[in-house]
MARVOZA-21273 format. One line per 5 residues: number of its first residue (from 1); for each residue x, y, z of N, C-alpha, C, O, CB. Coordinates in pm, 1 decimal, always signed. Atoms other than C-alpha are relative to their C-alpha. Glycine has a CB too. Example, Ala and Ser with C-alpha at 12.3 -4.5 7.8 and 13.67 -1.06 7.14 Angstrom:
BEGIN
1) +89.0,-119.0,+0.0,+1230.0,-450.0,+780.0,+90.0,+120.0,+0.0,+193.6,+118.1,+66.5,-99.2,+2.7,+124.6 | -82.0,-119.0,-6.0,+1367.0,-106.0,+714.0,-77.0,+109.0,+73.0,-26.1,+219.8,+89.9,+41.4,+46.2,-141.5
This chain:
BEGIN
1) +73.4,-97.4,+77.5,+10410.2,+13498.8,+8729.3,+15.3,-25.2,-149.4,-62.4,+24.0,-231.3,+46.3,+139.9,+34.6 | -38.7,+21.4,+155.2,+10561.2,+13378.0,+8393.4,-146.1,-102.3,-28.9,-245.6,-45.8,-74.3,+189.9,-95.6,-31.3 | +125.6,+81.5,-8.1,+10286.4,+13094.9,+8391.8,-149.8,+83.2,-49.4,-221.8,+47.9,-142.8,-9.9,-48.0,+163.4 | +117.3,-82.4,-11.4,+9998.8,+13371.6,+8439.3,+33.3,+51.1,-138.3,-40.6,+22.7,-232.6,-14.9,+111.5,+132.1 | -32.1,-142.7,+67.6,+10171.9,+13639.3,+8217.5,+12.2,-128.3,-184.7,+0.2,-64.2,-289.1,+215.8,+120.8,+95.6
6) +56.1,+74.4,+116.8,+10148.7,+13283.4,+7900.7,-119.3,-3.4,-13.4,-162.8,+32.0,-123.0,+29.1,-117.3,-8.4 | +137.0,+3.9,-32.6,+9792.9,+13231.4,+8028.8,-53.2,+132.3,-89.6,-121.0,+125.6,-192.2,-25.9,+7.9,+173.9 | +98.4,-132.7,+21.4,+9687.9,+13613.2,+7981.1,+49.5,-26.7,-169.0,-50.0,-50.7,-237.3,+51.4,+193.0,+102.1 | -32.5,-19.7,+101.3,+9889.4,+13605.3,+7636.3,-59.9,-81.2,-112.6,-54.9,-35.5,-226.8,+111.6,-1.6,+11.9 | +105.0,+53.9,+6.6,+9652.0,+13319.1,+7548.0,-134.0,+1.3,-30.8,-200.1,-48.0,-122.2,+3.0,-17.5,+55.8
11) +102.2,-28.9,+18.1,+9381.5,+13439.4,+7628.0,-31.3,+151.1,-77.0,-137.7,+202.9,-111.0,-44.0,-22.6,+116.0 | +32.1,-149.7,+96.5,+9461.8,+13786.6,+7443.0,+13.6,-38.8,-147.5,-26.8,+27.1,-243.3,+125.0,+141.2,+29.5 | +22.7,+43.9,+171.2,+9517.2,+13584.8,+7121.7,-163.6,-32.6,+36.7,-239.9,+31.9,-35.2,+117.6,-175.4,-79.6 | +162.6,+72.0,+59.9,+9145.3,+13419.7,+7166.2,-92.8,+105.0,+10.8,-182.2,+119.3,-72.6,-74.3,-140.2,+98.5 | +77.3,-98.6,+35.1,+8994.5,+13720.4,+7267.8,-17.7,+109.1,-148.8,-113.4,+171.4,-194.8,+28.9,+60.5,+99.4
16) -53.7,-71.0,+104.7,+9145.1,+13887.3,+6980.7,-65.0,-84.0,-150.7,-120.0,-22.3,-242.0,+179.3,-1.0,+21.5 | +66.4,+62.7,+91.2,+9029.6,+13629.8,+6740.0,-156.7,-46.4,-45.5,-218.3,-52.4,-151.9,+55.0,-76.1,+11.9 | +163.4,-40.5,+9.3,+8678.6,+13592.3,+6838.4,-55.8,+127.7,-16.9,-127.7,+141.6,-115.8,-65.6,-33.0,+112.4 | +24.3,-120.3,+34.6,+8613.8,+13928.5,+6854.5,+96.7,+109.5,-62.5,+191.6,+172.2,-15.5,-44.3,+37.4,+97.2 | -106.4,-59.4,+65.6,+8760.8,+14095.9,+6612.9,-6.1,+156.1,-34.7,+76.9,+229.0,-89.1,+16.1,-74.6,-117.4
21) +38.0,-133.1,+12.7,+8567.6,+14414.8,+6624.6,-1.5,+35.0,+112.2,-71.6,+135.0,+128.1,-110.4,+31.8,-61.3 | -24.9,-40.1,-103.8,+8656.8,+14437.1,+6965.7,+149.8,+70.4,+24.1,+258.1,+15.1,+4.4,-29.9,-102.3,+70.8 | -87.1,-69.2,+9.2,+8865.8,+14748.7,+7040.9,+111.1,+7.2,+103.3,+220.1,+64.3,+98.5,-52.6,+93.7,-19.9 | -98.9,+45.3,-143.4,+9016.0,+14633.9,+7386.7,+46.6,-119.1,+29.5,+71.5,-126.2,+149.8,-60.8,+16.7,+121.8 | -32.1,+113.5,-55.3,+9120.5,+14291.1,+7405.8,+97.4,-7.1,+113.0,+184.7,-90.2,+87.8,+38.1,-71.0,-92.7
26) -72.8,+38.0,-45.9,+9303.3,+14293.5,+7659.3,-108.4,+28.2,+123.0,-86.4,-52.7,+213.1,+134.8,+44.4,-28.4 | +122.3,+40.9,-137.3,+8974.6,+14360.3,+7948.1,-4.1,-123.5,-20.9,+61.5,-186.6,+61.9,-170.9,+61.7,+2.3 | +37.5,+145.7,-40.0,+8866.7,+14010.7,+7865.9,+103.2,-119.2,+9.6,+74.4,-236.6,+32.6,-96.8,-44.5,-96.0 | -110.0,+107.7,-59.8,+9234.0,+13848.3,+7908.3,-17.7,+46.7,+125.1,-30.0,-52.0,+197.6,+166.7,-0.2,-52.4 | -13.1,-65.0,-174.3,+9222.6,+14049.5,+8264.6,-112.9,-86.2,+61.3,-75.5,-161.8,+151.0,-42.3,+202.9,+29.6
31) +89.1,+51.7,-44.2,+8894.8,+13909.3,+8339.6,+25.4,-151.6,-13.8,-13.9,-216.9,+82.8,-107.4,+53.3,-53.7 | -19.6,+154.4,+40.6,+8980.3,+13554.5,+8214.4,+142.0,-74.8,+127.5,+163.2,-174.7,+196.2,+66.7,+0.9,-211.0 | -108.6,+39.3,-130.8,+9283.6,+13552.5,+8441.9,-11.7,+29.1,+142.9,+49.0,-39.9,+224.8,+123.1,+61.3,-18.8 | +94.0,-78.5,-134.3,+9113.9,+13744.4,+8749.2,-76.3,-118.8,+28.4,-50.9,-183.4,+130.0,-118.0,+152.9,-38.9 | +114.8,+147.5,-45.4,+8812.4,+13435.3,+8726.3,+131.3,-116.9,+7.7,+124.4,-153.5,+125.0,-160.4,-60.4,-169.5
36) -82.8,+142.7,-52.2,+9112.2,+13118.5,+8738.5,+51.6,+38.4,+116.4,+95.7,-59.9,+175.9,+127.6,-61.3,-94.7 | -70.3,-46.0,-72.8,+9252.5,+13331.7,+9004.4,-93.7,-37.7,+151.0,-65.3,-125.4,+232.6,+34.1,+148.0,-49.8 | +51.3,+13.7,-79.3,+8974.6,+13389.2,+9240.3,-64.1,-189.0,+45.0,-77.4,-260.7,+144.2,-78.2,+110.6,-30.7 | +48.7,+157.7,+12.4,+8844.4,+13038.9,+9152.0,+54.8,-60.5,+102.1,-8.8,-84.7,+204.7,+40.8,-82.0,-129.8 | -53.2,+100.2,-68.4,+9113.4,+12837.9,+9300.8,+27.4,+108.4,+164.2,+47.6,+37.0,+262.5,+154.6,-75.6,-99.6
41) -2.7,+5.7,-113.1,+9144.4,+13054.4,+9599.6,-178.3,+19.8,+72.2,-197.4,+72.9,+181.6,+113.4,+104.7,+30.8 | +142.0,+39.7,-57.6,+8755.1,+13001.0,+9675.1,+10.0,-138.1,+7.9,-54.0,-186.1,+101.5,-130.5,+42.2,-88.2 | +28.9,+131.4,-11.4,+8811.1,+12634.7,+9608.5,+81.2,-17.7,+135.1,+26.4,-64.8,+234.7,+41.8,-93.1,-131.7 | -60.4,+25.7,-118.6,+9097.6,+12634.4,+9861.5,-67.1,+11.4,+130.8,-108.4,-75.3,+207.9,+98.0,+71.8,+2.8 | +136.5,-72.4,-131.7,+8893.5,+12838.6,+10129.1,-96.0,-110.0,+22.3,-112.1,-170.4,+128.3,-119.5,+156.5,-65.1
46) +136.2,+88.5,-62.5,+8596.6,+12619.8,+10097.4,+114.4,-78.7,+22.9,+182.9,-11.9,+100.3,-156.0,-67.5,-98.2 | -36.2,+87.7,-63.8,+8823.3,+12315.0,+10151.2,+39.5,+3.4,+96.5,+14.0,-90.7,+171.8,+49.7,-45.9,-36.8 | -64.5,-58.0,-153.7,+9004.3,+12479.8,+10444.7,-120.4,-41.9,+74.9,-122.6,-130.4,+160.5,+38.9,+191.5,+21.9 | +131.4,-38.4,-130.2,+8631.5,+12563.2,+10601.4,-13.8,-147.4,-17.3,-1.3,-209.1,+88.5,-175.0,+125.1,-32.7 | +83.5,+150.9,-45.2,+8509.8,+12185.9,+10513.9,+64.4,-74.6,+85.5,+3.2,-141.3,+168.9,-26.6,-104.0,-113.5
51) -80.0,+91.0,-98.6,+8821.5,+12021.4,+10687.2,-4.3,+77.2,+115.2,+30.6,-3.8,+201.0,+153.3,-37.3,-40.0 | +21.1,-25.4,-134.7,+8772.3,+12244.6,+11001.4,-169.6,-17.5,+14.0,-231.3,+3.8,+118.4,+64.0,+155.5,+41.7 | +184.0,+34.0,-82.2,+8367.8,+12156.7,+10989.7,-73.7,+145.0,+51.5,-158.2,+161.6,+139.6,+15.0,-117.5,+188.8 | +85.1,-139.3,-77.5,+8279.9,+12546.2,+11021.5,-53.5,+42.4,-136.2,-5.9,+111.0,-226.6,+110.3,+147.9,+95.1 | +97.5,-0.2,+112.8,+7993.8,+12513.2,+10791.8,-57.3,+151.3,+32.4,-43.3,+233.2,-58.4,-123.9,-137.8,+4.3
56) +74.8,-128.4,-55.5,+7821.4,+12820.9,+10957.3,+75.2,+143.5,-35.3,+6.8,+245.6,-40.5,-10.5,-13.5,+169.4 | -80.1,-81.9,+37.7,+8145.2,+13051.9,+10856.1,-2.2,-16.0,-139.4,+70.2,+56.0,-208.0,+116.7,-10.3,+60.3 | -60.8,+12.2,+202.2,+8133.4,+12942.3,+10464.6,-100.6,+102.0,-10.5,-28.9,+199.9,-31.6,-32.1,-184.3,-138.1 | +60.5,-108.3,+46.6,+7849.8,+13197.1,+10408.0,+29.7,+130.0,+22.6,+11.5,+211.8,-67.7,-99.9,-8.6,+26.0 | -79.6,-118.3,-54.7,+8008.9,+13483.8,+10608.0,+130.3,+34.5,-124.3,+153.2,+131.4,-196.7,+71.6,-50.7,+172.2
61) -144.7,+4.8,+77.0,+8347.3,+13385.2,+10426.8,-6.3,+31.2,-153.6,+63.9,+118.6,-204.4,+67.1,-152.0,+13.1 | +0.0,-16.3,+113.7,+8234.2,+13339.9,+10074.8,-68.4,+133.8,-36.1,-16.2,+188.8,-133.1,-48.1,-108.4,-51.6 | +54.5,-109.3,+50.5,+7983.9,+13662.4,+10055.4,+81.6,+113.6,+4.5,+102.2,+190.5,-89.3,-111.4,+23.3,+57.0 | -70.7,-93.7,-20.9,+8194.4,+13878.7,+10225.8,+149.7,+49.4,-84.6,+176.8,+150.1,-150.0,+11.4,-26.6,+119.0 | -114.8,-10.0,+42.1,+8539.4,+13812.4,+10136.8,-6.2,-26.7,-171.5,+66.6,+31.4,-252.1,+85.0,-96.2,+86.3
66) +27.6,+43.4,+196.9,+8437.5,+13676.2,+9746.1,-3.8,+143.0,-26.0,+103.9,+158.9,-83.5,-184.3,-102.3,-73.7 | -8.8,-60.7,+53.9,+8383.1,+14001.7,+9672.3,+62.2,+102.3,+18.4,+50.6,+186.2,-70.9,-67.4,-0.4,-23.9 | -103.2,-42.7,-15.1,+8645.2,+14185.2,+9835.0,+132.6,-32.0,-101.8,+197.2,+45.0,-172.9,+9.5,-31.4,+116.0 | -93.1,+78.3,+64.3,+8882.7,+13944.7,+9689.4,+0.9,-14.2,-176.7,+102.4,-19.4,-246.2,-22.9,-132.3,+66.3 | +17.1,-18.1,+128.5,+8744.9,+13944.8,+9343.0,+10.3,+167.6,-64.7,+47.4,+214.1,-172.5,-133.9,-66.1,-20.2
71) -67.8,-122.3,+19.5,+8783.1,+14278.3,+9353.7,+125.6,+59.9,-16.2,+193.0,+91.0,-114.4,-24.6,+45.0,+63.4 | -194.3,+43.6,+45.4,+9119.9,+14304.5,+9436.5,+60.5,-40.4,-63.0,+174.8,+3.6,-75.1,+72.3,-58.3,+38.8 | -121.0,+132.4,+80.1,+9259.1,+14033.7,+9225.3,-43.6,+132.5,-121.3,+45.1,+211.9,-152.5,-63.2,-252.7,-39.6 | +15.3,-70.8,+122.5,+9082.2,+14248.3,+8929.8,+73.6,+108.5,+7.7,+186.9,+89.7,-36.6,-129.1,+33.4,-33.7 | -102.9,-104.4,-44.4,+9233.9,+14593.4,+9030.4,+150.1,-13.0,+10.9,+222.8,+86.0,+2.5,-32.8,+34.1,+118.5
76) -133.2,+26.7,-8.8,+9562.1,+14435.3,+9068.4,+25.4,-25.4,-153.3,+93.9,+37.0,-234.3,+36.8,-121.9,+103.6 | -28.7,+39.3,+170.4,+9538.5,+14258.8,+8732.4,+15.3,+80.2,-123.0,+86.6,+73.7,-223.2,-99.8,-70.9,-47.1 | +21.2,-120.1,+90.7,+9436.2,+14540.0,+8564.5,+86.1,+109.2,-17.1,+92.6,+174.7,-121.1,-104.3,+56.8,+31.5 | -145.6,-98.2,-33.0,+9742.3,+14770.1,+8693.6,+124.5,-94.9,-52.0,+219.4,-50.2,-116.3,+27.0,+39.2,+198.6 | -99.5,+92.8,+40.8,+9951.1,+14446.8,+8638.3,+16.3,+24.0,-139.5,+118.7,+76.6,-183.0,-33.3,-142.7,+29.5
81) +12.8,+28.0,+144.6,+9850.9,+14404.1,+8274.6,+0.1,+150.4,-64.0,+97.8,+168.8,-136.7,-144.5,-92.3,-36.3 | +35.6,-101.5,+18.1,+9730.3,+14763.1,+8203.5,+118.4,+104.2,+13.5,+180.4,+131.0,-89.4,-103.2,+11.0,+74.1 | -137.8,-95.0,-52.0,+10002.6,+14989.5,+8322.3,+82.6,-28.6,-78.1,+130.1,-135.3,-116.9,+68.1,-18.3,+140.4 | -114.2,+17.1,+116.8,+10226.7,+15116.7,+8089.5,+10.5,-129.4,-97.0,+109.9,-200.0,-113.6,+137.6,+2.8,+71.0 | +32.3,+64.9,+110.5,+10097.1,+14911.3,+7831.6,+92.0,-158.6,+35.2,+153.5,-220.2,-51.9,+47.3,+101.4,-146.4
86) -117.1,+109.9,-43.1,+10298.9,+14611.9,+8014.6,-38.9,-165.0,-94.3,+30.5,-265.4,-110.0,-14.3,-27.8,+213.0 | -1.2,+154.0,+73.9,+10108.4,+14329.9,+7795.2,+75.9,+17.9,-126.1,+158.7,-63.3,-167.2,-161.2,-65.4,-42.1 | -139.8,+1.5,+141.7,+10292.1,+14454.8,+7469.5,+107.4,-25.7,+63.8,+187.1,+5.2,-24.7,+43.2,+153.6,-94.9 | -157.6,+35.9,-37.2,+10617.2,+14362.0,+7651.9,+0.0,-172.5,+17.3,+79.3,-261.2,-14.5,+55.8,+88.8,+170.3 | +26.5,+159.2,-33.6,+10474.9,+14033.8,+7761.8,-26.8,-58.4,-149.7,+37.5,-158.6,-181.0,-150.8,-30.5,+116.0
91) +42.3,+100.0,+92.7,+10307.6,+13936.0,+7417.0,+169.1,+42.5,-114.1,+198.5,+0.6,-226.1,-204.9,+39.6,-79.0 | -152.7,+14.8,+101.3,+10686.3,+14036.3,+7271.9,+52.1,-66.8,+76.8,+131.9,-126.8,+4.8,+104.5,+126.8,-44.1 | -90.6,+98.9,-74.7,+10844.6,+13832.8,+7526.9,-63.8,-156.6,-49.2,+11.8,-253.5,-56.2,-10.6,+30.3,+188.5 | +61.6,+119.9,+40.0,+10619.1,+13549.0,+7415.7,+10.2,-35.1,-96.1,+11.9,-158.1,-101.3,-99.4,-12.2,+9.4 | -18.8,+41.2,+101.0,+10660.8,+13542.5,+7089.1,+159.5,-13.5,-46.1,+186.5,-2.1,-165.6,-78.7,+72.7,-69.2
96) -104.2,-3.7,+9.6,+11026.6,+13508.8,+7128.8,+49.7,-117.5,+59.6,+169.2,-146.7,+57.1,+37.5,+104.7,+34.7 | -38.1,+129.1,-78.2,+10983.9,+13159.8,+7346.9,-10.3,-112.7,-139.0,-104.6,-138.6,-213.9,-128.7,-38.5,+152.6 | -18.7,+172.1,+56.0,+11096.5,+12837.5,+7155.7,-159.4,-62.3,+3.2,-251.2,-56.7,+85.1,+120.4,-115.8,+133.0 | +154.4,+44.6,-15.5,+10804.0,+12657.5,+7016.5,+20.3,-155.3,+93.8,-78.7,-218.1,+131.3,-88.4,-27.8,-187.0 | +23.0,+122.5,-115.5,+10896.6,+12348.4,+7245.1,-44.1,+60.3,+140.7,-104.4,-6.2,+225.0,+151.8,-91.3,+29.1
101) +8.7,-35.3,-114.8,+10876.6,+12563.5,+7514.9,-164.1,+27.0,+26.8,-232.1,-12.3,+121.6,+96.4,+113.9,+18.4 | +152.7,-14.8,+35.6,+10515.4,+12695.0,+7376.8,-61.8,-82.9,+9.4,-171.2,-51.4,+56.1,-36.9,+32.1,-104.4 | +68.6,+157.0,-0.5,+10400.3,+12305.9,+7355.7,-35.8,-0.7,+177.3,-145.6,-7.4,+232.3,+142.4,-159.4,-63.1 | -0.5,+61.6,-88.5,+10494.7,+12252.7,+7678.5,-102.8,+126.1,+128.3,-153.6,+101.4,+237.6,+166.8,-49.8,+17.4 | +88.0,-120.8,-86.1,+10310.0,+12619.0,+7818.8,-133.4,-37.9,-30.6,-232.9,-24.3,+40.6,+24.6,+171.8,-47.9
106) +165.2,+6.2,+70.1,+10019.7,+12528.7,+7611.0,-81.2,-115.6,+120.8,-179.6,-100.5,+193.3,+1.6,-90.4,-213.5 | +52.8,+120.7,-84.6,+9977.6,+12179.4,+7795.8,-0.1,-1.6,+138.8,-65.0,-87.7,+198.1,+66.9,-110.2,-27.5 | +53.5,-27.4,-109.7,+10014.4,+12323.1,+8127.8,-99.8,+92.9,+33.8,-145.1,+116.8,+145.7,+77.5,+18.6,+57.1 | +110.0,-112.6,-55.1,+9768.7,+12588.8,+8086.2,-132.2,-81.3,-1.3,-217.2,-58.0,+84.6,-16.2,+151.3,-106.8 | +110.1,+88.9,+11.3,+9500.3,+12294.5,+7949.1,-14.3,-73.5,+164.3,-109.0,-77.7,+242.8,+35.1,-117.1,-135.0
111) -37.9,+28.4,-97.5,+9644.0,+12147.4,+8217.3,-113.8,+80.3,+147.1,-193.6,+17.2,+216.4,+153.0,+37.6,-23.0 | -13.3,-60.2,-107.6,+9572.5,+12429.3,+8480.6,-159.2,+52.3,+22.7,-210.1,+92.1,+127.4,+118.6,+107.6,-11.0 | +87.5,-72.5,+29.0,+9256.7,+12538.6,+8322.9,-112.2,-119.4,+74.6,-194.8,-95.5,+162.7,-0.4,+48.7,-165.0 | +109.7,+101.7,-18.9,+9060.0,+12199.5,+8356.9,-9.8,-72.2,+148.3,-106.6,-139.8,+182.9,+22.9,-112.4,-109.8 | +12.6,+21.2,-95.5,+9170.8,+12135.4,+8694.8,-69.3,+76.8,+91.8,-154.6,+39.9,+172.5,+84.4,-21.8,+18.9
116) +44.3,-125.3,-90.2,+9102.7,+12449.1,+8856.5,-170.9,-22.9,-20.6,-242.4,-15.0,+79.2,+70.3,+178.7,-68.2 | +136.8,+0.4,+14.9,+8742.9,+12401.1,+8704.0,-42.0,-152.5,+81.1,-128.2,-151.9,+169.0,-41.5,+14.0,-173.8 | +46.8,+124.8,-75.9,+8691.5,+12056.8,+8839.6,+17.7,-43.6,+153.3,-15.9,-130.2,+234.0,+56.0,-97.0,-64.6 | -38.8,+2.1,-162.6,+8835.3,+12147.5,+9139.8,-117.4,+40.9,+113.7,-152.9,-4.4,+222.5,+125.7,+113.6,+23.1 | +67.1,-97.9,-52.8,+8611.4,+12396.2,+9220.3,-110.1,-64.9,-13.1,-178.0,-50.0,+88.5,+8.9,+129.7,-51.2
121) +89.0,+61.5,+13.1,+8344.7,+12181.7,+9090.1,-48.3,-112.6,+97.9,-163.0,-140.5,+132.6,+19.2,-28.5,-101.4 | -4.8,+151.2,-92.6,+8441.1,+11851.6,+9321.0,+2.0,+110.5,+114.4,-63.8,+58.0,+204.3,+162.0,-143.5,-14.1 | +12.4,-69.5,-131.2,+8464.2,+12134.2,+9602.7,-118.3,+15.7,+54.5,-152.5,-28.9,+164.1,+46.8,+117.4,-1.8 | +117.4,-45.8,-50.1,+8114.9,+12305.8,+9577.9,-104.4,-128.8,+3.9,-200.5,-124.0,+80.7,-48.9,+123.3,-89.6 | +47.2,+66.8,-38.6,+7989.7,+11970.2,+9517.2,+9.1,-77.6,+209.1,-76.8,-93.5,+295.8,+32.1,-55.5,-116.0
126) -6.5,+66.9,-104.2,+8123.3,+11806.0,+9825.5,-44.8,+123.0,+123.5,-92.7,+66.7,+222.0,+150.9,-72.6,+5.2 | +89.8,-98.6,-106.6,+7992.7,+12136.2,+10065.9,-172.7,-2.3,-17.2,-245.2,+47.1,+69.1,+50.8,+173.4,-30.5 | +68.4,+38.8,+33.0,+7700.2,+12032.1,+9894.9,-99.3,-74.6,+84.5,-213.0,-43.9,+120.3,+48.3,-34.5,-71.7 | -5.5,+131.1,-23.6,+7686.8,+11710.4,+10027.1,-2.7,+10.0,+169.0,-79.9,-40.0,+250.8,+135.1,-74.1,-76.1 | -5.8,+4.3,-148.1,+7793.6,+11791.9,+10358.0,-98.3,+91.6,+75.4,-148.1,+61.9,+184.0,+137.4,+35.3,+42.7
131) +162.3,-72.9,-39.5,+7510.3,+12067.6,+10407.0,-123.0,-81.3,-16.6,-229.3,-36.9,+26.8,-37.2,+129.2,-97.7 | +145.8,+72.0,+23.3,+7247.0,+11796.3,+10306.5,+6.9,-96.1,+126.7,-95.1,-125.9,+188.8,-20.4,-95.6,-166.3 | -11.1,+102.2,-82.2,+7416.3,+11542.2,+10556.9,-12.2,+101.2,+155.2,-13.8,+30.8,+256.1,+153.8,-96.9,-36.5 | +57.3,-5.8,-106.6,+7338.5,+11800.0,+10843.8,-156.3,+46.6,+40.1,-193.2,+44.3,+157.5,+79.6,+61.7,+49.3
């Protein structure tokens, strides 16, 4: 959770800096961490369904459960982060980490960010691929 809880702190500096006449920054770190969240467990899922070949269950799976699940993750996040103001504890715990330590958070979140997207990308491609080949 430390990982996530740099991530959100991240993304509450950039929200914070782009919008600066924005009076909540901290919805669009929730949302920013909610989407990498659901992401990689849709990418997983589809890969699960493609290696068992139950093409006919990915539409069931993704309509249904995608938005169960995206739901959830948000509602959770939002009590996570939200509740009792718990990101002021986090963005003071953060600004109290060693900047080597910061280097090295920074480069796994680039890290975490660009995979998860390409993941998901090389995923929906290859279901793609395999719906054209039947």
């Amino acid at each position: 959770m430390k990982f996530f809880n740099y991530l959100f702190c991240k993304l509450y500096s950039l929200s914070g800096s782009v919008a600066q006449n924005l009076r909540i920054p901290v919805f669009p770190s929730i949302v920013g961490i909610s989407f990498y969240q659901v992401l990689n467990i849709f990418t997983i899922c589809l890969c699960i369904l493609m290696a068992f070949d139950s093409l006919d269950e990915i539409n069931i799976y993704v309509n249904l459960g995608g938005m169960f699940l995206t739901g959830a993750i948000l509602i959770f996040n939002t009590l996570y982060y939200g509740r009792h103001e718990r990101y002021r504890s986090i963005l003071k715990e953060i600004e109290k980490m060693p900047q080597t330590a910061r280097w090295m958070s920074n480069f796994f979140c680039i890290v975490y960010l660009v995979t998860s997207l390409s993941a998901a990308f090389f995923a929906v491609r290859g279901c793609t691929v395999l719906f054209a080949s039947y």
